[in-house]
C-alpha positions as protocol buffer text, in pm:
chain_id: "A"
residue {
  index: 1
  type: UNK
  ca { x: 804 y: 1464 z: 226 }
}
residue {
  index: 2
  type: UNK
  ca { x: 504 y: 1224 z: 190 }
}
residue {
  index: 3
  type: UNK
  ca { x: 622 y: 982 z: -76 }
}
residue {
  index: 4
  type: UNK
  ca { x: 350 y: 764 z: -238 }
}
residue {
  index: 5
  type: UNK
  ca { x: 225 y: 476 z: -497 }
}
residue {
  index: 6
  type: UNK
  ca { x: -52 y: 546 z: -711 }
}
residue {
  index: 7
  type: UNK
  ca { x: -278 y: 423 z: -1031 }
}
residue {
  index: 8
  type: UNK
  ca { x: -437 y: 671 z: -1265 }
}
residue {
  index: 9
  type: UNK
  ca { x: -752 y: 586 z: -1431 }
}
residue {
  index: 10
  type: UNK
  ca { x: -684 y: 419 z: -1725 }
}
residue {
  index: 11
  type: UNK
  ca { x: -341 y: 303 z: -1634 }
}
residue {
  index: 12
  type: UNK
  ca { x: -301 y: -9 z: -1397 }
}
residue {
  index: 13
  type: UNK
  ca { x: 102 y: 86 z: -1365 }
}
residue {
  index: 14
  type: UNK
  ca { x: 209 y: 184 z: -1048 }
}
residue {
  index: 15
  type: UNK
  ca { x: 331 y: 503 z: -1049 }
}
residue {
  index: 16
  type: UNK
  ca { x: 570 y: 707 z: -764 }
}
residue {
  index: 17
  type: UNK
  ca { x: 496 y: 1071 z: -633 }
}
residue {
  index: 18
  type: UNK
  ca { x: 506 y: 1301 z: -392 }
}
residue {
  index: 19
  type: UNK
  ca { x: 213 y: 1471 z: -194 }
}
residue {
  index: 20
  type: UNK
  ca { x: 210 y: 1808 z: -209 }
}
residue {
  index: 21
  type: UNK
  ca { x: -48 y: 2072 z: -12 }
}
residue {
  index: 22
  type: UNK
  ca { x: -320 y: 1956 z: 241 }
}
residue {
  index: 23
  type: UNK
  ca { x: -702 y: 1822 z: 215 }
}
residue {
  index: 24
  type: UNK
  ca { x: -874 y: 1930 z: -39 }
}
residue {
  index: 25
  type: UNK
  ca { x: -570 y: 2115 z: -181 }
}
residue {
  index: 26
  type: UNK
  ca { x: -375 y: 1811 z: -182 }
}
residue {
  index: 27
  type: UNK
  ca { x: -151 y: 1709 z: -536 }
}
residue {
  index: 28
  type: UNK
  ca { x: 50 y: 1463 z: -620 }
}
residue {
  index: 29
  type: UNK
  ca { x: 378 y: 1526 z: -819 }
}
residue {
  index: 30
  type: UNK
  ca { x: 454 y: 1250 z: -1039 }
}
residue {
  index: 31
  type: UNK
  ca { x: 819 y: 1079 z: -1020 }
}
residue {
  index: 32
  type: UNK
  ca { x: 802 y: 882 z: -1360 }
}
residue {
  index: 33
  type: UNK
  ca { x: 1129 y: 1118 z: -1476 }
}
residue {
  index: 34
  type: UNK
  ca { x: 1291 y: 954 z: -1206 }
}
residue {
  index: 35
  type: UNK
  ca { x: 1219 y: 613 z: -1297 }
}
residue {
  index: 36
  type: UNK
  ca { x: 1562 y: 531 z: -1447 }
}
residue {
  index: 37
  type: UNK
  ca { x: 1724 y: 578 z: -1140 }
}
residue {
  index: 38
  type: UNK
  ca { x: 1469 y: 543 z: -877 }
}
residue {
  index: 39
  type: UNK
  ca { x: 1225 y: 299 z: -1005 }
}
residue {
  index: 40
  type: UNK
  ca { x: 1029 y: 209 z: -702 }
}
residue {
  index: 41
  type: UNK
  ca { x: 968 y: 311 z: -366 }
}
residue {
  index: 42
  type: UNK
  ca { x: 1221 y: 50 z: -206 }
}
residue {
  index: 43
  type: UNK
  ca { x: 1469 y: 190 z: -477 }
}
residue {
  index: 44
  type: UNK
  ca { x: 1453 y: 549 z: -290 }
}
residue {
  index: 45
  type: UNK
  ca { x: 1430 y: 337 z: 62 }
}
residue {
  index: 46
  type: UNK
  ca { x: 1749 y: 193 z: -3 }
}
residue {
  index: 47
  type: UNK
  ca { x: 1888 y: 507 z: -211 }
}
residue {
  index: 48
  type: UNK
  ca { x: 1867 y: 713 z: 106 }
}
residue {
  index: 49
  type: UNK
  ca { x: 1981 y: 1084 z: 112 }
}
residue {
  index: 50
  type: UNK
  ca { x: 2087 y: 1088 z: -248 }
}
residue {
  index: 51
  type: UNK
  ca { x: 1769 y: 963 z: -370 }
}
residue {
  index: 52
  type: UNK
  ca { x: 1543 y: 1155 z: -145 }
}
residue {
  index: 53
  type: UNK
  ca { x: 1809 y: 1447 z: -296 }
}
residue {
  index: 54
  type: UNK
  ca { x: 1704 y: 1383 z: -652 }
}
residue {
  index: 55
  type: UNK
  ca { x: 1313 y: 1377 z: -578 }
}
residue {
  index: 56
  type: UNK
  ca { x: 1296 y: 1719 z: -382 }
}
residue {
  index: 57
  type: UNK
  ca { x: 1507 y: 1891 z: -672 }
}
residue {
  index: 58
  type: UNK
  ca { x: 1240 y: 1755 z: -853 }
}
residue {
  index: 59
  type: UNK
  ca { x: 961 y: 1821 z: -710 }
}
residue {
  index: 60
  type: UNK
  ca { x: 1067 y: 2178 z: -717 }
}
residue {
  index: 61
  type: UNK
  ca { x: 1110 y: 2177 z: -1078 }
}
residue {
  index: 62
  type: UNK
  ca { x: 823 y: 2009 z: -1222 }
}
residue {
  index: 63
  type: UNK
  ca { x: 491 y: 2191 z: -1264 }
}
residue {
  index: 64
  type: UNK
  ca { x: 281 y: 1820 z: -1323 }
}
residue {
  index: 65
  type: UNK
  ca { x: 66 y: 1825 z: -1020 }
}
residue {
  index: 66
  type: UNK
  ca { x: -251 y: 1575 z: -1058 }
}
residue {
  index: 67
  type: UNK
  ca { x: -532 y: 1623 z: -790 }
}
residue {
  index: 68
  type: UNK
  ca { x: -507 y: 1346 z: -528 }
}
residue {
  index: 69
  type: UNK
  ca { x: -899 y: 1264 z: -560 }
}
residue {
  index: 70
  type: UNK
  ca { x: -810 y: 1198 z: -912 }
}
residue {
  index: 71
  type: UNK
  ca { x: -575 y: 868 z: -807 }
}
residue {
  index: 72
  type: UNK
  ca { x: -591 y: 566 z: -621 }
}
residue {
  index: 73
  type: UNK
  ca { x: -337 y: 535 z: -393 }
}
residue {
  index: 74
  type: UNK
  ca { x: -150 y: 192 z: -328 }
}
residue {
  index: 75
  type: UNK
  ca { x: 8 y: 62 z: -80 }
}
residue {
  index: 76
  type: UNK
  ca { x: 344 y: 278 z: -6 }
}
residue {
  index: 77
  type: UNK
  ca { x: 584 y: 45 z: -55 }
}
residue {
  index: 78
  type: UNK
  ca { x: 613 y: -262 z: -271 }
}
residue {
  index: 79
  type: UNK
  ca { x: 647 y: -582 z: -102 }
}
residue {
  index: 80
  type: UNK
  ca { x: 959 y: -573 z: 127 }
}
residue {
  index: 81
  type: UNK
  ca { x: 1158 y: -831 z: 288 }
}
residue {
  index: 82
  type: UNK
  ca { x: 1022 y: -812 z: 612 }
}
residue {
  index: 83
  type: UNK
  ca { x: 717 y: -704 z: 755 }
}
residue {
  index: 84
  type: UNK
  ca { x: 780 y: -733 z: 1159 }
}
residue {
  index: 85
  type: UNK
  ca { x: 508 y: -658 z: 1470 }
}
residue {
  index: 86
  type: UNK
  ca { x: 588 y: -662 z: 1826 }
}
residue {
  index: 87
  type: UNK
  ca { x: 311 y: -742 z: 2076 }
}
residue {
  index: 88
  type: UNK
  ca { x: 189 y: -578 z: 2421 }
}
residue {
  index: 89
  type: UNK
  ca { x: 405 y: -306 z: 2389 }
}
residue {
  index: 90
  type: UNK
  ca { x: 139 y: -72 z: 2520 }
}
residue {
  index: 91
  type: UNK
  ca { x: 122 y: -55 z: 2924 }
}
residue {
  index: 92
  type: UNK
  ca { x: -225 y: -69 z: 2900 }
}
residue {
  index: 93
  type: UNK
  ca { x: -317 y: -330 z: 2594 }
}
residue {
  index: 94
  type: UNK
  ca { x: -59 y: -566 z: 2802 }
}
residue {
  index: 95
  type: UNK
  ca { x: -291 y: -511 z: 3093 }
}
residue {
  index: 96
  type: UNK
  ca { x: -591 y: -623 z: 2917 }
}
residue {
  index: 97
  type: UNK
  ca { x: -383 y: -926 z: 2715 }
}
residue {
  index: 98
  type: UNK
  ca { x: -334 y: -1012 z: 3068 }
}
residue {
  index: 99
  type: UNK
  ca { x: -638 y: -1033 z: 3183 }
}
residue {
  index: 100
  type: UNK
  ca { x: -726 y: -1238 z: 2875 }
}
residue {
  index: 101
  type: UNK
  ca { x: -479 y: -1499 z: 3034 }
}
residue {
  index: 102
  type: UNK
  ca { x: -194 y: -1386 z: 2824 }
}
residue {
  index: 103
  type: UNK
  ca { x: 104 y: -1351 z: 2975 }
}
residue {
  index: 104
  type: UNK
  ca { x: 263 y: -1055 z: 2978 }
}
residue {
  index: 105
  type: UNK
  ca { x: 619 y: -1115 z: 2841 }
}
residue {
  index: 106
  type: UNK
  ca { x: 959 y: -1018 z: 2995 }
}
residue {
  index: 107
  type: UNK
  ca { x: 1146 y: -979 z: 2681 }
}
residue {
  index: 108
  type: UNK
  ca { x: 1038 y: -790 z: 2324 }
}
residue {
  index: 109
  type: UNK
  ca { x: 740 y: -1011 z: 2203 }
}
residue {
  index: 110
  type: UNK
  ca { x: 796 y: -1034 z: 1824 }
}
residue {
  index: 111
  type: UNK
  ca { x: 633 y: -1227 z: 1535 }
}
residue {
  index: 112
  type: UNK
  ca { x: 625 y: -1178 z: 1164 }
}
residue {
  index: 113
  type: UNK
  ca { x: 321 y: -1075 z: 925 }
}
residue {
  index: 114
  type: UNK
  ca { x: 386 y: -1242 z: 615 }
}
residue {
  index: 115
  type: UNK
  ca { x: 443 y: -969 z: 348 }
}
residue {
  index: 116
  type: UNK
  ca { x: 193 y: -1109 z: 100 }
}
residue {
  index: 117
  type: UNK
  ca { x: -53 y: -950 z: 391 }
}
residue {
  index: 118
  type: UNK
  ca { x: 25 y: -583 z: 241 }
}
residue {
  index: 119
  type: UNK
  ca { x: -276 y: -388 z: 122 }
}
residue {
  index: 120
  type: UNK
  ca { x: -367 y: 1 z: 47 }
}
residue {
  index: 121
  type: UNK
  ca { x: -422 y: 281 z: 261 }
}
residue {
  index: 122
  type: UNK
  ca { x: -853 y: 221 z: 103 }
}
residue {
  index: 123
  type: UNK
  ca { x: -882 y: -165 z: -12 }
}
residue {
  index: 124
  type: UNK
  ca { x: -1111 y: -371 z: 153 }
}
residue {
  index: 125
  type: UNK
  ca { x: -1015 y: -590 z: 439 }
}
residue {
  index: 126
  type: UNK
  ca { x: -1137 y: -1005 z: 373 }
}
residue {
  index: 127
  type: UNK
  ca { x: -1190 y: -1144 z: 687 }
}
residue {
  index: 128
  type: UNK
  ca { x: -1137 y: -1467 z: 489 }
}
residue {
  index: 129
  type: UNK
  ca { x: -1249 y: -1799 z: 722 }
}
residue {
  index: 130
  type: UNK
  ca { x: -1222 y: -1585 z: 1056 }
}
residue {
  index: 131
  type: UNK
  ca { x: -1474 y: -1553 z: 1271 }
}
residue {
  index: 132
  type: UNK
  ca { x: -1320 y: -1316 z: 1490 }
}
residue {
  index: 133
  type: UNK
  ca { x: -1176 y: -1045 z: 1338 }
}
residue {
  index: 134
  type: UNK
  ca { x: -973 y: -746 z: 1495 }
}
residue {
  index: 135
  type: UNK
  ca { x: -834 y: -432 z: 1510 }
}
residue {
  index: 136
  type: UNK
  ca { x: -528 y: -269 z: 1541 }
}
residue {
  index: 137
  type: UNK
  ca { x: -386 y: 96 z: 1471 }
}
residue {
  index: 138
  type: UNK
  ca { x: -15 y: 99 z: 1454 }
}
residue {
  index: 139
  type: UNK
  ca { x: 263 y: 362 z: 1405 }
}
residue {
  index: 140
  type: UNK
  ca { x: 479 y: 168 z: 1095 }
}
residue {
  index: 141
  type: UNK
  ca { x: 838 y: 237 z: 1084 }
}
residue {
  index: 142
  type: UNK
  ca { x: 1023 y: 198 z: 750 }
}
residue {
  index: 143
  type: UNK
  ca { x: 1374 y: 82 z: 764 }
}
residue {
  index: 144
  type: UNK
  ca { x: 1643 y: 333 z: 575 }
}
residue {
  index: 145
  type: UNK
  ca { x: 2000 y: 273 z: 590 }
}
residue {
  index: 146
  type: UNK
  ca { x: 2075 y: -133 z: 667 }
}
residue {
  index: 147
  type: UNK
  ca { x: 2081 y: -216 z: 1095 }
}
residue {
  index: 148
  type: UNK
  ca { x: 2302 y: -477 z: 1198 }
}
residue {
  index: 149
  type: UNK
  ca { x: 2427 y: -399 z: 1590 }
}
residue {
  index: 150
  type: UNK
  ca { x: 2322 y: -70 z: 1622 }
}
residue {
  index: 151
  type: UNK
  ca { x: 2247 y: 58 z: 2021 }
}
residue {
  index: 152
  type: UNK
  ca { x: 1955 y: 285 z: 2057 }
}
residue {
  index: 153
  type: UNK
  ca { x: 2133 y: 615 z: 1980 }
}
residue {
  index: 154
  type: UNK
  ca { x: 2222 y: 478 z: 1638 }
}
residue {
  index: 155
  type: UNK
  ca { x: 1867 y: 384 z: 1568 }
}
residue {
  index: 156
  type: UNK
  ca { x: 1718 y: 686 z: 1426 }
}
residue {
  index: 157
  type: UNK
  ca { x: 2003 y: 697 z: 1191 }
}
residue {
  index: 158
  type: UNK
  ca { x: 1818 y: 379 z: 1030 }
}
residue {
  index: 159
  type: UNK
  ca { x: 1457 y: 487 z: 978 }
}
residue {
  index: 160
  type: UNK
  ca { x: 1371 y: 617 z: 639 }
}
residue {
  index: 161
  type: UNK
  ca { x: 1020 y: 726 z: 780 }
}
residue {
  index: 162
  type: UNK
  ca { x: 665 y: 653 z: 890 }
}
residue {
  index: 163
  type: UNK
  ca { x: 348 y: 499 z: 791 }
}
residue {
  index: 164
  type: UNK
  ca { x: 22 y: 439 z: 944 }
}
residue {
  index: 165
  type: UNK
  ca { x: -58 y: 45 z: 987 }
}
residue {
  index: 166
  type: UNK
  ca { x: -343 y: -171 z: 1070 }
}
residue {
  index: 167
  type: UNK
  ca { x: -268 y: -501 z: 1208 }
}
residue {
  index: 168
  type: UNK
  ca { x: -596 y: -693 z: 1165 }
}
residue {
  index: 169
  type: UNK
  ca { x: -574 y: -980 z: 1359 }
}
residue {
  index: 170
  type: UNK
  ca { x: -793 y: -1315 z: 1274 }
}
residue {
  index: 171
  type: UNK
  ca { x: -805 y: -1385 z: 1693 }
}
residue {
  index: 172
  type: UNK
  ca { x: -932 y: -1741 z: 1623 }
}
residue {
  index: 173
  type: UNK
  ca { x: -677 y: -1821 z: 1365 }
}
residue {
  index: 174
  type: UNK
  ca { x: -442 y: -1628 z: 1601 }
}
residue {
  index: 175
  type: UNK
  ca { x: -461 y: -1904 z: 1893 }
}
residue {
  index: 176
  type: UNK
  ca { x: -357 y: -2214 z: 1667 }
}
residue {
  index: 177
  type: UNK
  ca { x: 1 y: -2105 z: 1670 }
}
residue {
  index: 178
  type: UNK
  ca { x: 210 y: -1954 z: 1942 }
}
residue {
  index: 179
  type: UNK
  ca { x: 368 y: -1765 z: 1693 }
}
residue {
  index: 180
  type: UNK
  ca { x: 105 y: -1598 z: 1600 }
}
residue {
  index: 181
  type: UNK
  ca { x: 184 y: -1544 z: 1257 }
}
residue {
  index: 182
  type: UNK
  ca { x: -96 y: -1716 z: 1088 }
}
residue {
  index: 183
  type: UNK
  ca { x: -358 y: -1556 z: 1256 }
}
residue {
  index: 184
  type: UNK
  ca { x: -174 y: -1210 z: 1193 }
}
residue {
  index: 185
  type: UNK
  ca { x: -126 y: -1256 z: 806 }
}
residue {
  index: 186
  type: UNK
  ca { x: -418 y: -1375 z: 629 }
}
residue {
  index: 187
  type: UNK
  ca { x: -441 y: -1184 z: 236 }
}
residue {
  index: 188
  type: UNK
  ca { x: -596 y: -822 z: 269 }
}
residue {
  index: 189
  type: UNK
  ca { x: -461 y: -829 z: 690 }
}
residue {
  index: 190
  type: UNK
  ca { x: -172 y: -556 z: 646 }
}
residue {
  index: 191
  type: UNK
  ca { x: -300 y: -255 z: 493 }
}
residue {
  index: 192
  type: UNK
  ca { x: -56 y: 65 z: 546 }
}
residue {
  index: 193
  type: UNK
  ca { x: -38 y: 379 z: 437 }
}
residue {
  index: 194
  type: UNK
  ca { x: -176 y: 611 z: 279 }
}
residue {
  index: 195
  type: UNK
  ca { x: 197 y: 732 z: 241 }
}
residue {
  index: 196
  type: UNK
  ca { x: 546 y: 720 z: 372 }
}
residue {
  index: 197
  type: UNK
  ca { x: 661 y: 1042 z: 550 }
}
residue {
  index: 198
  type: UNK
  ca { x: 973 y: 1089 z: 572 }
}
residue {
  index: 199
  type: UNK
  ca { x: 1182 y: 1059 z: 900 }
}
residue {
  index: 200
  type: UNK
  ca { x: 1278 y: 1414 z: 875 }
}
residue {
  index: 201
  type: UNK
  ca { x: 950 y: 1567 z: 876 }
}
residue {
  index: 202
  type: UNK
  ca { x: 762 y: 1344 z: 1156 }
}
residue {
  index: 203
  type: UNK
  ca { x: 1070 y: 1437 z: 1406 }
}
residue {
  index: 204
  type: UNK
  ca { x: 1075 y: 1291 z: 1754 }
}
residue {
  index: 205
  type: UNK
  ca { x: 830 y: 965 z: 1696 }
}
residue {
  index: 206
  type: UNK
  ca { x: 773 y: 883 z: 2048 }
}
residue {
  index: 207
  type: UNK
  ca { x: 496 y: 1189 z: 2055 }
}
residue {
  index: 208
  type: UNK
  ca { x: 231 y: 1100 z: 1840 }
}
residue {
  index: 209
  type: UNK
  ca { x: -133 y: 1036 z: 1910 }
}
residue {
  index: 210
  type: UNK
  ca { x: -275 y: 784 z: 1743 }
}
residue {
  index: 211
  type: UNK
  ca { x: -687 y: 637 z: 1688 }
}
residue {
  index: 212
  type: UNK
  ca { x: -858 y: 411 z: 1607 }
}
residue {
  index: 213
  type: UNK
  ca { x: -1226 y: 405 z: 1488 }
}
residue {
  index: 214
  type: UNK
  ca { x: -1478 y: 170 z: 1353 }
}
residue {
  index: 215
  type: UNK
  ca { x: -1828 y: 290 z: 1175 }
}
residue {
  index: 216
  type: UNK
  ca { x: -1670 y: 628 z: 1346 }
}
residue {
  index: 217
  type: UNK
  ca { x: -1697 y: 516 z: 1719 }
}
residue {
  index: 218
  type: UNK
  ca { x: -1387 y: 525 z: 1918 }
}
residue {
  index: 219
  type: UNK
  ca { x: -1234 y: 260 z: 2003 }
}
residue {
  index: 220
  type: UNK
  ca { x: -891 y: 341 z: 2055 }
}
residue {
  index: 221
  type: UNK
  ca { x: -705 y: 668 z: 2172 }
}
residue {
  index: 222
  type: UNK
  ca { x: -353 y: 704 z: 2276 }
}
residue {
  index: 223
  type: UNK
  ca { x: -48 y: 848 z: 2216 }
}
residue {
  index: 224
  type: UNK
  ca { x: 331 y: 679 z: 2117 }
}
residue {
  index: 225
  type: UNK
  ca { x: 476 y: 796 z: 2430 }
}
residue {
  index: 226
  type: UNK
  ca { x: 297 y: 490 z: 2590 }
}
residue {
  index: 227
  type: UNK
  ca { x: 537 y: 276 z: 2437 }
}
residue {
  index: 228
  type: UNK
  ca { x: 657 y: 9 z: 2651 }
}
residue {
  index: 229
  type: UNK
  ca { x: 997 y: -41 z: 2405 }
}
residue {
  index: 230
  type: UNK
  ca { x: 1055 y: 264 z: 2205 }
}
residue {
  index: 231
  type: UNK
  ca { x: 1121 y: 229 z: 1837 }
}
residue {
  index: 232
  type: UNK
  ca { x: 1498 y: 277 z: 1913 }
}
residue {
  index: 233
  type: UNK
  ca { x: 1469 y: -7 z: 2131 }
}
residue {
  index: 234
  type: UNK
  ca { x: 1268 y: -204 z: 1905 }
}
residue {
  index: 235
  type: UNK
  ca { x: 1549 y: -173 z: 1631 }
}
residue {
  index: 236
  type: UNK
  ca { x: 1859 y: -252 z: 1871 }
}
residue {
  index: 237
  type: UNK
  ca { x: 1692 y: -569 z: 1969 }
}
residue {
  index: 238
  type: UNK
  ca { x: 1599 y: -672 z: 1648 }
}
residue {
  index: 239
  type: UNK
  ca { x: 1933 y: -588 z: 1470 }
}
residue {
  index: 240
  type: UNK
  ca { x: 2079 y: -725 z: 1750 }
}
residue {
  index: 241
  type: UNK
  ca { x: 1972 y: -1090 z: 1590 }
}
residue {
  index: 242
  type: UNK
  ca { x: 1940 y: -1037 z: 1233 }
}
residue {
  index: 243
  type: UNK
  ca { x: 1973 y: -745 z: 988 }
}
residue {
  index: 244
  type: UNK
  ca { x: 1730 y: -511 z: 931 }
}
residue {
  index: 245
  type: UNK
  ca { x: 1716 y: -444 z: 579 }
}
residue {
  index: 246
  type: UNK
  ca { x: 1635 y: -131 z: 358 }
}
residue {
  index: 247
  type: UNK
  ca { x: 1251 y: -106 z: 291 }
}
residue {
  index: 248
  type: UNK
  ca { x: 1198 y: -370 z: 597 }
}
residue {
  index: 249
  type: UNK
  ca { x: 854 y: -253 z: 781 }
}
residue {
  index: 250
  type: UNK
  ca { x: 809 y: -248 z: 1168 }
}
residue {
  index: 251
  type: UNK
  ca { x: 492 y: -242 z: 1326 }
}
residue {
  index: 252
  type: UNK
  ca { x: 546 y: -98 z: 1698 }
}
residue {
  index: 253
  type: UNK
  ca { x: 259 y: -180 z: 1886 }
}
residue {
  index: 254
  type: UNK
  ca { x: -88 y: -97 z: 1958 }
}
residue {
  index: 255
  type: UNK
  ca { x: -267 y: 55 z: 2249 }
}
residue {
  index: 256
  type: UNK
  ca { x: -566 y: -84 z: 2448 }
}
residue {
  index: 257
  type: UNK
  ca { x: -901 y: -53 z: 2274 }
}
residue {
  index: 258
  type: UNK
  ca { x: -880 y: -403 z: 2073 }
}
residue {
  index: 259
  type: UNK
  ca { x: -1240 y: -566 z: 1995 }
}
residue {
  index: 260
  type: UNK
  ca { x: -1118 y: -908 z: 2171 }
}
residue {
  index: 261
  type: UNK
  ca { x: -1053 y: -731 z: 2500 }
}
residue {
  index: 262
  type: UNK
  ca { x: -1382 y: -571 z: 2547 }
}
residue {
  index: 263
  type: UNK
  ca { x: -1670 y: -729 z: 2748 }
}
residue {
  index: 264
  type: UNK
  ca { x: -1824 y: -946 z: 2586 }
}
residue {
  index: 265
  type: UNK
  ca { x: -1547 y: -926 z: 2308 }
}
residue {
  index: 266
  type: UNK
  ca { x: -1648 y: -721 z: 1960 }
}
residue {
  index: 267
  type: UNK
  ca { x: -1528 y: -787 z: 1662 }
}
residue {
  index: 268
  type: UNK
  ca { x: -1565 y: -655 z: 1297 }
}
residue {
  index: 269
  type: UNK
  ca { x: -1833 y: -721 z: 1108 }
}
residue {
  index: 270
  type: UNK
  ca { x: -1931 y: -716 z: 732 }
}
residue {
  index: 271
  type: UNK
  ca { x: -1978 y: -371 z: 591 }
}
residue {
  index: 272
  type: UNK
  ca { x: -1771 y: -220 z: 888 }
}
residue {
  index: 273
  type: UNK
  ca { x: -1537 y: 72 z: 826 }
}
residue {
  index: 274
  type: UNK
  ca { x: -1245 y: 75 z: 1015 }
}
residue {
  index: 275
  type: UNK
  ca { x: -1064 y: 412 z: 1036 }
}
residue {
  index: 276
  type: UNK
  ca { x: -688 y: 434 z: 1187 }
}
residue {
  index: 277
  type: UNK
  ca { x: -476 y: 737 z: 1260 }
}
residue {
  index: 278
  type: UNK
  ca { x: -178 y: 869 z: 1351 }
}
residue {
  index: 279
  type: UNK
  ca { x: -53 y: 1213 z: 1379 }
}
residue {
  index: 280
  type: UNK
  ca { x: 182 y: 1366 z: 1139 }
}
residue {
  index: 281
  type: UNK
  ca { x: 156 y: 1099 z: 893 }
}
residue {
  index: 282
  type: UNK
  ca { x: -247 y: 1022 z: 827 }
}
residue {
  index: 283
  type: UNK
  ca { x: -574 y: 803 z: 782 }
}
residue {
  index: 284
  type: UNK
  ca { x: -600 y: 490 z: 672 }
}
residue {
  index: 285
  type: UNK
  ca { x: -928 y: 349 z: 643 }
}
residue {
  index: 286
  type: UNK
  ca { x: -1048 y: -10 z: 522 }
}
residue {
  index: 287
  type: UNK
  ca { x: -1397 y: -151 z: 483 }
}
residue {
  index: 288
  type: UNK
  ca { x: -1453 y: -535 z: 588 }
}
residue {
  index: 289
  type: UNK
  ca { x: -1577 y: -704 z: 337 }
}
């Protein structure tokens, strides 16, 4: 299922639904009926099967359908407790951090995006005080079930499903911390989206091609089976140090292509559109204000 969060015209409440046909064709099937149980997205996140349950039965009983051109969709997912990136975990973007002078690291390179970061799958992007602003497509995992210890084989048992992410990066902000977490999480820097699809329906995750473009030129083109750490991985380690909780977001990585690694570096620009996709889930696309 492709579960999203939407505003009608008219009506600035968030509303729940579920995406229903393709392109053109595509509807959205309102959950409001739902909304004494399952209130928001990170209530069906952390309601797991029996939620997900109660929103297929449904969707196959309600004949509301509302065109998608006819909403704006939000972000997927209210604001959750964690919103986590991992860095260089594509062989080839570590090869051109490296030759940036960054040093490629031996263990899972992690750093947080502040959550007040989140925007929609269309908003605009504010490059804010940065002069050098970046680029980033990024399959986003949504934590299900809660992690705590879990080995790689258990892993999958935790994701509720997938999202597509951009993790704009303010470079210059980027280098005044080695955590990186300023320069990752300036307002308007996390947009996701345009929906979550459910774990079920992407299947194996380490498959997917995903691109980035800006004003429509290419600028990056790979696949998730370049992964350095594979999302299993990536939740093992993590859990191993803290929980993972339902509704927790996990950006795994980006491939090479970034603005700051091309000669002489390029970065966005007012009135750019930056486009990001990833296979089985979608488009996002933001334009820089």
């Amino acid at each position: 299922m492709k579960l999203a969060r939407f505003e009608t015209a008219g009506q600035s409440r968030p509303r729940l639904g579920v995406v229903v046909g393709e392109d053109s064709s595509a509807q959205i099937v309102p959950l409001d009926t739902l909304g004494e149980d399952w209130p928001t997205m990170l209530s069906i996140v952390a309601g797991g099967e029996a939620a997900l349950a109660a929103v297929r039965a449904h969707v196959a009983a309600s004949s509301e359908r509302i065109a998608l051109g006819d909403v704006t969709l939000l972000a997927p997912i209210e604001r959750p407790g964690k919103f986590l990136a991992i860095g260089m975990n594509y062989r080839k973007h570590a090869e051109e951090a490296r030759k940036l002078g960054v040093a490629v690291p031996e263990n899972q390179f992690w750093f947080n995006k502040q959550t007040s970061c989140l925007a929609g799958p269309y908003d605009a992007i504010d490059p804010g005080v940065s002069v050098a602003l970046d680029y980033e497509v990024e399959l986003g995992v949504v934590i299900g079930a809660p992690a705590k210890s879990v080995t790689p084989e258990q892993a999958p048992a935790h994701v509720f499903g997938y999202t597509v992410m951009n993790d704009v990066s303010a470079r210059d902000w980027q280098k005044h911390s080695p955590t990186f977490t300023v320069g990752k999480s300036f307002d308007t820097h996390g947009p996701i989206g345009p929906w979550i699809v459910t774990a079920d329906e992407v299947g194996d995750p380490h498959s997917l091609a995903l691109r980035c473009l800006v004003n429509g030129q290419l600028r990056q083109d790979s696949d998730t089976g370049q992964l350095i750490h594979d999302i299993w991985a990536q939740i093992a380690y993590l859990s191993t140090a803290f929980t993972l909780e339902s509704g927790d977001l996990i950006a795994s990585g980006t491939p090479e292509g970034v603005g700051v690694a091309r000669n002489p570096p390029v970065f966005l620009q007012s009135g750019d559109v930056v486009r990001c996709e990833v296979e089985k889930i979608g488009a996002i696309e933001n334009k820089v204000l």
